[in-house]
Every structure is written in C-alpha cells, then in structure tokens.
N, C-alpha and C positions, 0 to 999 in steps of 0.2 A: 089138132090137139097135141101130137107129138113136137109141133116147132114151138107149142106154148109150154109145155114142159122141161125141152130142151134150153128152150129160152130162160124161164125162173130158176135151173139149175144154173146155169150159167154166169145167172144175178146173182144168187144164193154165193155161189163161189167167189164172185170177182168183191162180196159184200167180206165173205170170211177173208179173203187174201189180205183186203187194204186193211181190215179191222186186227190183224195180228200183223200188219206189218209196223205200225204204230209200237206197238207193244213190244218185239223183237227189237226195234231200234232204240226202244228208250232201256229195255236190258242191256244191251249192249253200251249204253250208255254210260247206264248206273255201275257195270263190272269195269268201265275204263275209270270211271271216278276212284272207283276205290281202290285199284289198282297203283292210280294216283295218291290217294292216301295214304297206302299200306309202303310206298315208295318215299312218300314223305318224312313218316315216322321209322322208318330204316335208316334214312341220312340222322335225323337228330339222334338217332340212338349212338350210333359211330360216331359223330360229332361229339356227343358229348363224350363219350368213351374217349375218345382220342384228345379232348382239350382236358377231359382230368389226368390224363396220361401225364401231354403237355406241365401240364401246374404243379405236379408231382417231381416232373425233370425239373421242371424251373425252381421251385423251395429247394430241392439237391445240388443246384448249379450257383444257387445265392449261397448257401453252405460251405460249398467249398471254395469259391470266392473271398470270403471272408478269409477261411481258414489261411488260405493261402497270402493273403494279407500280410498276415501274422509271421508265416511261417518261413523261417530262413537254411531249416538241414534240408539233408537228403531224403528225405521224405516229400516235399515241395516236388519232384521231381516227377513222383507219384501220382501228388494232388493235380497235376496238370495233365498228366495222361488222362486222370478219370474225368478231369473238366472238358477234354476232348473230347471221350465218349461220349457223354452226358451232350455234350451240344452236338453230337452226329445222332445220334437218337430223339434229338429235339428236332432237327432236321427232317430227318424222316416224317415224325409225325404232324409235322408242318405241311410237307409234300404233301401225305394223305389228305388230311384237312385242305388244302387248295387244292385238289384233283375233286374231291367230293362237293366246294364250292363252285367251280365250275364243271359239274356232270351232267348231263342229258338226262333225265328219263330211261331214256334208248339203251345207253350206256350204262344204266345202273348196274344189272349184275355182273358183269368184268370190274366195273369200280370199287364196288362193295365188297368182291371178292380179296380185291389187292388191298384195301383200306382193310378189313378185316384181318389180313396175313402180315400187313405194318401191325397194326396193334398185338396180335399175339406175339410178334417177332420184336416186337419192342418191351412190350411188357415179360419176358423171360430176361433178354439184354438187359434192362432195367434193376429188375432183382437180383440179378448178377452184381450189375455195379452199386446196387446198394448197400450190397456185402463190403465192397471195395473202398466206399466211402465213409463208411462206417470205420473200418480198419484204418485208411488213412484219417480221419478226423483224430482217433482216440491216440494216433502218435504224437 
C-alpha cells in the first residue's frame, strides 16, 4: 500500500513538473519577445530623433551654402566656420545613426546610452549655432 502511494505521488509530481515546465518556457519566451519589441521601438525612436536632428542640420547647412554664394566681406569668413560646425555635428549624428544600424540586441544599452548623449550633445551645439547662423545670414 505504501509503495502504491508512493508511487501515485511520484506520478502526481513528475505529471505537475513537465505540466509547468511548458508554461515556464513559453513565459520566458513571451518576456524575451518583448524585450525584443520594447528594444525595437527604442532604436526607431532615436533614429528618428537623430534623422530629424540630421534634416534640421541639413536645411541650416543648404542656408548658409547659399548665403555664402552670395557673399564676398568678412563676414564669409564666419559663414564658413559655422558650415564647419554644422557639418561636424552632421557627423556626429551620422556616427550615431550607423552605430545604432549596425547594433546587437546584446549591445543596446551602451548604444542607446551614447546615441542618446550624441543627440543631447548635439541638439544644445545646435541651438548654439543656430544663434550663430542666424546672426551671420542677417549680415
């Protein structure tokens, strides 16, 4: 009597084991999927963050191109420093953007973190020189 009780706990048990191990694996499953998702929509967010960056340099860099066309004093002198900056901060946010196109999974948050601290660090430089370009256009 005891080795048939023994026994049915034993079934009982090895019946609950495989029946949650199913279910353990397919959680762990579903929290890597989404982990995958929530990693997906973190790149396009910075991506897009950083190509409207981008398109914001690029309209200020067609701007003062032109300007500078035109333009023959010592001011010219100017408009080309800030065409420098504006194309080293186009740079930058290029970098990021190709760092974030070819990034791992694995490697997101170091990525994200430095793509993240490009764009604030661009978009302050930015505002700066938008001051600047402002000023040299209306010379």
């Amino acid at each position: 009597m005891k080795k048939i009780i023994v026994s049915i706990i034993l079934v009982a048990s090895a019946v609950a084991f495989y029946q949650c191990k199913p279910t353990s694996d397919r959680k762990v499953e579903e929290a890597k999927e989404e982990i995958k998702r929530d990693i997906s929509r973190e790149k396009q967010d910075i991506t897009k963050d950083l190509q409207t960056l981008r398109d914001d340099i690029n309209a200020r860099l067609d701007e003062v191109s032109k300007k500078l066309e035109t333009t023959k004093d010592k001011s010219k002198t100017e408009l080309e420093s800030v065409k420098q900056n504006l194309m080293d901060q186009r740079a930058k946010v290029q970098n990021a953007l190709d760092e974030i196109d070819r990034s791992s999974d694995t490697a997101w948050d170091e990525i994200q973190l430095r793509a993240r601290n490009v764009a604030d660090e661009v978009k302050v430089e930015f505002q700066v020189l938008k001051e600047k370009v402002k000023i040299a256009l209306d010379k």
